[in-house]
C-alpha positions in Angstrom: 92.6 86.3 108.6 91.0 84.3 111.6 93.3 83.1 115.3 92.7 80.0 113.7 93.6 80.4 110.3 96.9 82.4 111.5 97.4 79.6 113.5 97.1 77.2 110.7 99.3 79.1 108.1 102.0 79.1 110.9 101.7 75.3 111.6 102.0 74.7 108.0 104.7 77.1 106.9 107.0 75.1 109.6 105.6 71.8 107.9 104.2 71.0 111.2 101.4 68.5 111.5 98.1 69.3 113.5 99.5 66.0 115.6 102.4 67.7 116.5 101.4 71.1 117.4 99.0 69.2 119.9 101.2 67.1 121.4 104.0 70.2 121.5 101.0 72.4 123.2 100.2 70.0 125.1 96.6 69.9 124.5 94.3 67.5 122.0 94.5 67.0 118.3 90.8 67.7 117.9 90.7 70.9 119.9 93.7 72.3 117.6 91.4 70.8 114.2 88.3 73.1 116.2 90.7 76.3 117.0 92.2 76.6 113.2 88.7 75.8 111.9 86.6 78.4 114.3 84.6 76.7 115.9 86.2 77.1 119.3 87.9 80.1 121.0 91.1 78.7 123.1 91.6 80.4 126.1 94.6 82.9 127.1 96.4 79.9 128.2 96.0 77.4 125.5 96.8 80.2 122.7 99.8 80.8 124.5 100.9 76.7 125.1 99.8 77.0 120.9 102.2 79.8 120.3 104.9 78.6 122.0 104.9 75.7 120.4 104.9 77.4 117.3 107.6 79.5 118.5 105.8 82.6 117.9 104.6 85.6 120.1 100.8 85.6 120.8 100.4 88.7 119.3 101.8 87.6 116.0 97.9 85.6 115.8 96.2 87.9 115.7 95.5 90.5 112.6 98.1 93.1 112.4 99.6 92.9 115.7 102.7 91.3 115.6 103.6 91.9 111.8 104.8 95.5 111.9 101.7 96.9 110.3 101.3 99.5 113.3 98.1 101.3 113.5 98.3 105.1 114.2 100.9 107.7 112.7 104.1 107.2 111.9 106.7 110.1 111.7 110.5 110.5 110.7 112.8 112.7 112.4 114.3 115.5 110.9 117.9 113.2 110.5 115.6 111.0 108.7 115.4 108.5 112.0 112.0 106.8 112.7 110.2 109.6 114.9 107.5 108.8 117.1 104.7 106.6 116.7 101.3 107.4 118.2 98.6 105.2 118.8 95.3 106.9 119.0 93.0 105.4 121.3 90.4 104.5 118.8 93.2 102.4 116.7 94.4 99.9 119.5 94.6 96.2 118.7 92.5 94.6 120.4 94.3 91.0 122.0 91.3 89.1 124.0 89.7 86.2 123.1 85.7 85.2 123.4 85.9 82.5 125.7 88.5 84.8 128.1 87.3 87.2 130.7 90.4 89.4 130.1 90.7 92.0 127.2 94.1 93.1 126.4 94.6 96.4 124.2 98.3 96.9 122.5 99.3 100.7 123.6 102.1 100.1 121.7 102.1 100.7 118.1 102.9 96.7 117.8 105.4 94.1 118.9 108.4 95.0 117.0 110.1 97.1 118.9 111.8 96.7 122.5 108.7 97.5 124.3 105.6 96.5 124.7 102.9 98.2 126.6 99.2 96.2 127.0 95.9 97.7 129.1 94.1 95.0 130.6 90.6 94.3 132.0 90.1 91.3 134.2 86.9 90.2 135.1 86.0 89.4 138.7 86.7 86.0 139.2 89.1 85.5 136.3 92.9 84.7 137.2 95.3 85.7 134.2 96.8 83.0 133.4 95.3 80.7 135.1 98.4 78.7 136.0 101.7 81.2 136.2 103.1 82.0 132.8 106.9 83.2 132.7 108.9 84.5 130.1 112.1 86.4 129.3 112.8 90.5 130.6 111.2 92.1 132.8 107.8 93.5 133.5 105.7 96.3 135.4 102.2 96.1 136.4 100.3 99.3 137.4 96.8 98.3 138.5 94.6 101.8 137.8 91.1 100.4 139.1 90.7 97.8 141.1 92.3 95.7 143.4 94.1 92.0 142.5 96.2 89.5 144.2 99.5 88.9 142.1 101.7 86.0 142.4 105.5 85.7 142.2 106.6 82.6 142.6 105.9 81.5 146.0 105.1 85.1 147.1 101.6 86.4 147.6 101.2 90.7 146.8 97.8 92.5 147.5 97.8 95.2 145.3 95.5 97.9 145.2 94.4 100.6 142.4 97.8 103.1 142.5 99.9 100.0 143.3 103.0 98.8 141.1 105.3 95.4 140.7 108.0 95.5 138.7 109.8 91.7 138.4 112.1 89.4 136.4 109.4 87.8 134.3 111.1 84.8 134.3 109.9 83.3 137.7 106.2 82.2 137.0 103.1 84.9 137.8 99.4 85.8 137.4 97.3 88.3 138.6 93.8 86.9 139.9 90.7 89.3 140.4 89.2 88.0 143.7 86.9 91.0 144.3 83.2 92.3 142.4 84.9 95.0 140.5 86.8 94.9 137.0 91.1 95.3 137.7 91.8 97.9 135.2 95.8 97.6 134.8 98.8 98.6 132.3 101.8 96.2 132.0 104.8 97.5 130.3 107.0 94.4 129.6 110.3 94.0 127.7 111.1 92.2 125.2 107.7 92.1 124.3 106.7 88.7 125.3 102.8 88.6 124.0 
């Protein structure tokens, strides 16, 4: 299934009209009608004003991400408890969009659990969000390559590859890639909030 035909089923199975789910987003009736027919990719951003209006986690768009269908092997302890779950590299989900500049890959097996942990690329030039998103928990950002400027609130961090920020995820932030080189980062968030 399609962003935009998860999106759809969603809107529907709330008995939600394509009216309201704009004017909840906060974004036009006729881009919703072009995201749940395909013919345009929403950015980060919108998906996320989209989702929230749907009450939903981002992740629960997109194929196999949010609905407990977990790539990778699952074990069971010897007392019969769930065991580990690994994800092998080759089996992440894959969360980015065609018109973003940011590609997101689930580390975690998927968003059910307590935990989620994401790998992110961000484009020079590309702020993520691009106005400050918050959410419930907290969050850590380790940026691995790169550097980024990340904003908290009203506070300004240079952070540079080996750097991390750990914060209440409720005050608004984004991370922005001012320099020529891809920020390579991992963000391990809970609850998961994507």
């Amino acid at each position: 299934m399609s962003l935009g035909q998860h999106i759809r089923a969603n809107r529907l199975q709330q008995g939600m009209t394509g009216s309201e789910l704009a004017r909840r987003a906060g974004v036009s009736r006729s881009l919703v009608s072009q995201i749940e027919r395909g013919s345009l990719s929403p950015s980060i951003d919108v998906l996320r004003r989209i989702a929230l209006a749907l009450d939903l986690q981002v992740g629960v768009l997109f194929d196999d991400v949010g609905n407990g269908r977990a790539s990778g092997v699952k074990a069971r302890s010897a007392s019969g408890r769930p065991g580990a779950r690994v994800v092998r590299r080759d089996q992440r989900k894959l969360l980015s969009l065609p018109a973003s500049h940011v590609r997101y890959e689930l580390l975690s097996p998927d968003l059910q659990g307590r935990l989620e942990f994401v790998r992110m690329e961000v484009d020079p030039g590309q702020v993520m969000p691009s106005v400050g998103w918050s959410h419930s928990g907290e969050e850590s950002i380790l940026i691995l390559e790169g550097s980024a400027q990340f904003q908290y609130g009203d506070e300004r961090f240079n952070l540079q590859s080996g750097d991390t920020v750990t914060f209440d995820s409720g005050v608004p932030h984004l991370l922005a890639n001012s320099g020529d080189q891809v920020i390579v980062a991992i963000s391990a968030g809970t609850p998961p909030s994507f």
